[in-house]
C-alpha positions as CSV (number, residue, x, y, z in Angstrom):
1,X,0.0,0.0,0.0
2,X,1.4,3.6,-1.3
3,X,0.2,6.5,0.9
4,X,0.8,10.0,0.1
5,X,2.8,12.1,2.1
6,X,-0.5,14.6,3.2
7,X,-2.2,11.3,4.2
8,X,-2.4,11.1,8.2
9,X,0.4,9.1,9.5
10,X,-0.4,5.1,10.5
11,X,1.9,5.6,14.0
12,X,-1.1,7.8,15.1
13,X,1.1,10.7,16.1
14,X,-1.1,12.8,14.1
15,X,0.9,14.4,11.6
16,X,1.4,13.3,8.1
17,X,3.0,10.3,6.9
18,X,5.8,12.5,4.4
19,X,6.5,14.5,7.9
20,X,6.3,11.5,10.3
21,X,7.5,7.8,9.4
22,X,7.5,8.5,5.9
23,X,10.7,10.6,5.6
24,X,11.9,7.4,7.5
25,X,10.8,4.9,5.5
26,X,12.1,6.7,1.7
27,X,15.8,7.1,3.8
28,X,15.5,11.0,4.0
29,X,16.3,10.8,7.6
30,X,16.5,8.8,10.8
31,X,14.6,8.3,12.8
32,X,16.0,10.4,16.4
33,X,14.5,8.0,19.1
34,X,14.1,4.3,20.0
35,X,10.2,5.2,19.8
36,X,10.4,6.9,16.9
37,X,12.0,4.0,15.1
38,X,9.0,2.2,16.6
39,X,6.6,4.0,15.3
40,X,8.4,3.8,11.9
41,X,8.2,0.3,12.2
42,X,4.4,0.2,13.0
43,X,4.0,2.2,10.0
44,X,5.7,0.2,7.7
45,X,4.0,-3.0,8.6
46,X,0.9,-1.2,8.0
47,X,2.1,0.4,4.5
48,X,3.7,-3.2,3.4
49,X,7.7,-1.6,3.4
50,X,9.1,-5.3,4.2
51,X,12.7,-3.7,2.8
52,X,12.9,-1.0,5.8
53,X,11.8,-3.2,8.2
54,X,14.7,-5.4,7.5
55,X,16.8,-2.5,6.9
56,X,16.3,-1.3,10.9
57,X,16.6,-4.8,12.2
58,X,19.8,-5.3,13.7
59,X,21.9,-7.6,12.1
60,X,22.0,-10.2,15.2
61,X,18.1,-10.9,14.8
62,X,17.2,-10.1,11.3
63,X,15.7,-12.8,9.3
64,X,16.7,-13.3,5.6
65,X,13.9,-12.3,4.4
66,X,10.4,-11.1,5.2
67,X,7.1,-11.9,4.1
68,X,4.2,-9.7,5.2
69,X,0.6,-10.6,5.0
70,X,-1.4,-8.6,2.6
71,X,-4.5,-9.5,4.2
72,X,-3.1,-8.3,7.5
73,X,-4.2,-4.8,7.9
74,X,-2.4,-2.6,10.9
75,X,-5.5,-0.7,12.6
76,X,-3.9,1.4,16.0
77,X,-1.3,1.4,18.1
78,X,-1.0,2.4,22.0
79,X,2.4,3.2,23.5
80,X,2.2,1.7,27.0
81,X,5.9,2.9,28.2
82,X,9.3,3.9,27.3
83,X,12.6,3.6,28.6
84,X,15.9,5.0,27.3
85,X,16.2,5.4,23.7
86,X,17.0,9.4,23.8
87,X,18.7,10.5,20.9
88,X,22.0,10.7,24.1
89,X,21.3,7.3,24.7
90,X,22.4,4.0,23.0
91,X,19.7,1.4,24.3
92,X,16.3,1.7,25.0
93,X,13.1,-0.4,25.3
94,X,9.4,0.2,23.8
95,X,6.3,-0.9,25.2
96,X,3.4,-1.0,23.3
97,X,0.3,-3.0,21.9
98,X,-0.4,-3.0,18.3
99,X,-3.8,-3.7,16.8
100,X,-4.5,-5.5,13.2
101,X,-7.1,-7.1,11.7
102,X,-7.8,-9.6,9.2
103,X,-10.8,-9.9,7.3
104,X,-13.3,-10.2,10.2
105,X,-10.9,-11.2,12.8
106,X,-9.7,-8.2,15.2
107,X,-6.2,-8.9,17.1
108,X,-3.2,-7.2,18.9
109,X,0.5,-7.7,19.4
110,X,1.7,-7.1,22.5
111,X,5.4,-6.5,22.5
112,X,8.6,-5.2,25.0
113,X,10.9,-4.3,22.6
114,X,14.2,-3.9,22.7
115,X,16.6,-1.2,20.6
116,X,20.3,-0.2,20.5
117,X,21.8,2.9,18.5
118,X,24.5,2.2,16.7
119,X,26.8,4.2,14.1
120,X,24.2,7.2,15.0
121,X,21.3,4.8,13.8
122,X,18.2,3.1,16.0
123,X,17.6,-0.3,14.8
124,X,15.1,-3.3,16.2
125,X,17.1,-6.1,18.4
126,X,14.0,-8.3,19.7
127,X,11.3,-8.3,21.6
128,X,12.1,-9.2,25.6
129,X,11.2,-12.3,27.7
């Protein structure tokens, strides 16, 4: 799925996806926080960018590749807490409970995730215990 850049952002910080995740997601910058790559990530699951989700998954716990259910449609997300992940910091961890759906079936992922910054760049390790 393509949005446009004045579309409303899927990470729901409220701003538009070409001033939120989507300057992310096309490499014009990076993202400054642990959250903010979060969000990014969010977003790209629910846009179908399998190639930036691989590209900010650390190289320890990447997959070789990565599949994403077209059917699977992203519907909200709710930050439940934060901890580190500054753009001063090198680690930090993201709490958080994402909501899909597919077809009739309603759903949620909830996830502890862990980030480290390295080379000046956030990137996904796992998700915790």
């Amino acid at each position: 799925m393509t949005l446009a850049d004045d579309a409303r952002c899927p990470c729901p910080s409220g701003d538009t996806y070409g001033n939120c995740c989507g300057r992310f997601h096309s490499g014009a910058a990076e993202a400054p926080t642990a959250e903010a790559l979060m969000r990014s990530r969010y977003s790209a699951f629910a846009v179908g960018d399998a190639d930036y989700l691989l590209r900010t998954w650390h190289r320890r716990s990447r997959p070789t590749s990565l599949e994403l259910d077209p059917e699977q449609q992203w519907v909200g997300l709710d930050i439940l807490s934060r901890s580190g992940g500054s753009p001063l910091e090198s680690a930090g961890t993201v709490e958080f409970v994402a909501h899909y759906r597919i077809g009739r079936h309603r759903d949620s992922l909830h996830e502890h995730s862990r980030f480290v910054r390295e080379h000046g760049r956030w990137l996904y390790v796992d998700a915790l215990g």
